[in-house]
N, C-alpha and C positions, 0 to 999 in steps of 0.2 A: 623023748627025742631031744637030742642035746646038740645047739649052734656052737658052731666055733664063731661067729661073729657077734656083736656087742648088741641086743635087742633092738636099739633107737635106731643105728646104721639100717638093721636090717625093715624097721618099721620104715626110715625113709626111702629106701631103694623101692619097696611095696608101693608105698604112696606115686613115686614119681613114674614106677611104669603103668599106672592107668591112664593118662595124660590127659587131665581134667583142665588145663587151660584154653581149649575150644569154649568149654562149659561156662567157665568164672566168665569168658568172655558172653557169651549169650546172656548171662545173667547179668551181667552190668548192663547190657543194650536194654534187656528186661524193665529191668527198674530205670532207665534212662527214659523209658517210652512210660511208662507209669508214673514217673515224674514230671514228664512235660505234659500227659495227660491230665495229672492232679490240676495243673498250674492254667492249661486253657479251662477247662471245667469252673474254674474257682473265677477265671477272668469273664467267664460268661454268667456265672452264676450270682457276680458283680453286677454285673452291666443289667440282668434283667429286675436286680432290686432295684437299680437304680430308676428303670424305667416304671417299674411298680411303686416307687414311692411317686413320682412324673402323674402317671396317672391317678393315684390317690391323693393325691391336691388336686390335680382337677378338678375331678368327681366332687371332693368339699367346696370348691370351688362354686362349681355350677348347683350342686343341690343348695347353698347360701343365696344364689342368685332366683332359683325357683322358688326357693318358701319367701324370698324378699318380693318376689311379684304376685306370688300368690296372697299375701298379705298386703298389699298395696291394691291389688285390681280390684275394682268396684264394676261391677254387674251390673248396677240401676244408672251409673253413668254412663257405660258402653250402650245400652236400652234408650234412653234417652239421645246420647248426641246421635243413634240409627235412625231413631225418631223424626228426630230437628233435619238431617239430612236424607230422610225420604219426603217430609215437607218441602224442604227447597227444592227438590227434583220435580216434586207437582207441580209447586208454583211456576216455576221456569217452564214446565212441557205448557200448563196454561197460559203462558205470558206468552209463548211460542204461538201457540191454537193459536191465540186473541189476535194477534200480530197475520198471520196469516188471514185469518177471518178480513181483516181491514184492508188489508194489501187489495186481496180480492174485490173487495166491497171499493176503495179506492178507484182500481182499475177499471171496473164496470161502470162509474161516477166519471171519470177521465173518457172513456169511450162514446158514451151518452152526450157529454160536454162536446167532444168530437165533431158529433154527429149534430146538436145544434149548431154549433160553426157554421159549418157545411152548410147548413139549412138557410142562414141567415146570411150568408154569402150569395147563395143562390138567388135570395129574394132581393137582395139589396139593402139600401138605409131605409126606404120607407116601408120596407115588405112587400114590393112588385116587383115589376120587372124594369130594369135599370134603362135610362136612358143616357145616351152622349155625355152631359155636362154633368148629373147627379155623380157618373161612375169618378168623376177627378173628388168629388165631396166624400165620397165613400173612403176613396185612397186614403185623403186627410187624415178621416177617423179610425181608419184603420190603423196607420201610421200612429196617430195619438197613443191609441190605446195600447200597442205593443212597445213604444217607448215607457211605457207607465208601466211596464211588464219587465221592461229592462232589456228591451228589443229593440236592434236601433238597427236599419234594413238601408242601405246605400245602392245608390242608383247607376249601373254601369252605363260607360260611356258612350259604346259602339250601338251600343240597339234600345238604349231607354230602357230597358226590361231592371227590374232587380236584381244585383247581384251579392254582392257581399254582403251576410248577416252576424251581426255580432250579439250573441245574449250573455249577457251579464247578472251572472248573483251576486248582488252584494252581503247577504250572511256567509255566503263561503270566501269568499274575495274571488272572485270566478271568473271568467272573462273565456265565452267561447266564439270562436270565427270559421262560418261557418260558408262556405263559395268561395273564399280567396284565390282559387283558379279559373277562375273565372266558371264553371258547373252552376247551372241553374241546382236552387237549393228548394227542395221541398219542402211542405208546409209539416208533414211526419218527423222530418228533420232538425225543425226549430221548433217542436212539441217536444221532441226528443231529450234534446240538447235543455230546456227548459223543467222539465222533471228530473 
């Protein structure tokens, strides 16, 4: 079969009525999208070496820090200062007891003491029973003795009775006053104030 037209004209009329320009178009989006995809990939595939060399320092890091302590910690000293520090927890809960034990034993000694007071109150200075003029001797020594104690008891105006008491520590610098309203002051009160 013989063209009357020149083969290349005739090859390109062939070619152009397929119309593969849709095609080349799809094919360049193709490789557009495979090309953007190469370039995230490679930007991720970036970023997680980076964070694996991040971590592979670390890791050298900390296992340099464990064989440095592991090499350094001493077992018979950790044993020891547990040692020395369950001594002092004894000693202290002992020191504690002992302390308690006295307070108590203290207290019982103060109560008793008390109660001789009381005793010797009742009988008076000679150990009987108090008459008129003995009772102003009594006062005296009373008086003496709790100034010597650092009790120093003042005499209110309107009724003669005692009012205002002031006890005084001199190791603490102390100074307490005790009736200044005029309230009759108990003898519990200036025991009190005095312990």
């Amino acid at each position: 079969m013989l063209f009357d037209e020149a083969p290349e004209i005739l090859i390109r009329e062939t070619t152009t009525q397929f119309k593969i320009a849709p095609d080349t178009a799809s094919l360049q989006r193709v490789s557009q999208s495979i090309a953007s995809l190469h370039a995230t990939r490679q930007a991720s595939f970036q970023t997680q070496q980076r964070s694996l060399k991040n971590l592979s320092r670390r890791l050298n890091v900390l296992q340099t820090q464990r064989e440095y302590e592991e090499s350094h910690h001493n077992a018979g000293a950790h044993a020891s200062s547990i040692l020395a520090l369950d001594g002092e927890k004894f000693r202290t809960a002992k020191s504690a007891y002992d302390t308690e034990i006295e307070t108590e034993r203290l207290q019982s000694e103060l109560s008793s003491t008390n109660a001789q007071i009381e005793q010797l109150e009742r009988e008076g200075p000679e150990g009987g029973v108090r008459r008129g003029e003995e009772a102003e001797d009594e006062v005296v020594l009373k008086l003496c003795v709790l100034r010597g104690l650092g009790v120093e008891v003042e005499r209110t105006g309107e009724t003669g009775g005692w009012g205002r008491v002031a006890v005084r520590d001199v190791e603490r610098g102390d100074v307490r006053v005790l009736g200044s309203d005029g309230a009759r002051v108990a003898r519990e009160d200036v025991w009190a104030a005095m312990g």
